[in-house]
N, C-alpha and C positions, 0 to 999 in steps of 0.2 A: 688316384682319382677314379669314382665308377666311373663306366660306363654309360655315354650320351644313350637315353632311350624315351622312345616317345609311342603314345599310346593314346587308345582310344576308349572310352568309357561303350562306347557301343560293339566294341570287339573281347571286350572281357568278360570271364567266365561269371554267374551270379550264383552266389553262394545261398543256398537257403538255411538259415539258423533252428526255425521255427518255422512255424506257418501266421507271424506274423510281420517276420522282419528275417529281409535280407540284405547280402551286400557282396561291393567287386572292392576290390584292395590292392593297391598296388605300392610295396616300401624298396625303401630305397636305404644308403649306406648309414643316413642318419636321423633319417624320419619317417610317417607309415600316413597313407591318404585312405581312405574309405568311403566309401558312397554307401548311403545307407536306405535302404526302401521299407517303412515302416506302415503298416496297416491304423488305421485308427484304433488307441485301446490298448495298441504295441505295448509292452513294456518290459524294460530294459534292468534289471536287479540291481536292487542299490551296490555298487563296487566305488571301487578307486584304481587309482596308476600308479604309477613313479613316474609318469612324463605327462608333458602339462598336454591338453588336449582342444581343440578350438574346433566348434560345433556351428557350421554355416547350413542354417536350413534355407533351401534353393523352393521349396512349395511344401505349404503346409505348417504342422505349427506343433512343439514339442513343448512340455511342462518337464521344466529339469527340478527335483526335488532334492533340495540338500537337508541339513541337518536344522538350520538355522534360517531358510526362505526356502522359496519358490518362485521359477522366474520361468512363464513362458516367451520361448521364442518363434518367433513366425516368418514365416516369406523374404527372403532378404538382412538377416538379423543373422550375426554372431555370438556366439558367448565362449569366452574363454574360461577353462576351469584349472585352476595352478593346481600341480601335481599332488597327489595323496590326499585330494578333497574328494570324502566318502559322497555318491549321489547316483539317483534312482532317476529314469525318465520314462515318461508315458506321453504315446501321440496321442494329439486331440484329433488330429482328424489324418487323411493319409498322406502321409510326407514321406520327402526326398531331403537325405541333410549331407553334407560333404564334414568328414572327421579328418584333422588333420593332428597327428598325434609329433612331440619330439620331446626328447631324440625316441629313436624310433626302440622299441622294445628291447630287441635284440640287438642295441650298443649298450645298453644295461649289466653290469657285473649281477649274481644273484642276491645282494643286497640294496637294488636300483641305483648305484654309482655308476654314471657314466663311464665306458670303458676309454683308453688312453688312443690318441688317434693311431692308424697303421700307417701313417705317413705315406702313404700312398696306394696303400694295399687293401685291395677290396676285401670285404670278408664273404666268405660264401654265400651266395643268394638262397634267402629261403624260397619255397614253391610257394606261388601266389594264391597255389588251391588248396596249400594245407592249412588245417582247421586250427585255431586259433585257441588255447584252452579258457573254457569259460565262456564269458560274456560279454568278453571286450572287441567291443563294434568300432 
């Protein structure tokens, strides 16, 4: 079982990506949460995951571009995007959006198969400040 921990969005470190989008990140044994601070204009390179990803913008208002639509979401709106769906996003104006990824990357074998549980055994925590490769917010 991890470890009970509890935390504050106002005590963690804020990572700067760019100079128009940052974020605080905090994962845990099977999932990865992100708070995301995006400038108007932000944008984000079309990618994908192996883990499906749920995008709650808290203020302000994002255009997620997929291959086949475009869906802006604003102020109070979630969108959920199932795993290995390629997509681009640009803020419209400047928002704050809470990412909620699972499973979390690193339960991932390196052909994105979920790895088998430790039965109880944690697996080493990664550093909250180390850089994430690429562009996955």
């Amino acid at each position: 079982m991890s470890a009970l921990e509890k935390t504050s969005w106002k005590t963690m470190e804020v990572e700067k990506l760019n100079d128009t989008i940052s974020r605080q990140m905090i994962s845990g044994e099977n999932a990865k949460l992100s708070q995301l601070f995006l400038k108007r204009g932000a944008v984000v390179p079309r990618h994908s995951h192996v883990n499906e990803q749920y995008s709650w913008v808290i203020s302000g208002a994002m255009k997620f571009i997929f291959d086949d639509r475009e869906i802006v979401a604003g102020a109070g709106e979630v969108l959920l995007i199932p795993a290995h769906v390629p997509h681009s996003v640009v803020a419209m104006e400047d928002t704050v959006d809470v990412d909620f990824f699972a499973p979390s990357p690193r339960r991932l074998d390196p052909e994105g198969r979920c790895l088998p549980s430790t039965l109880g055994q944690s697996l080493p925590q990664r550093s909250r400040r180390k850089r994430s490769r690429g562009m996955h917010v």
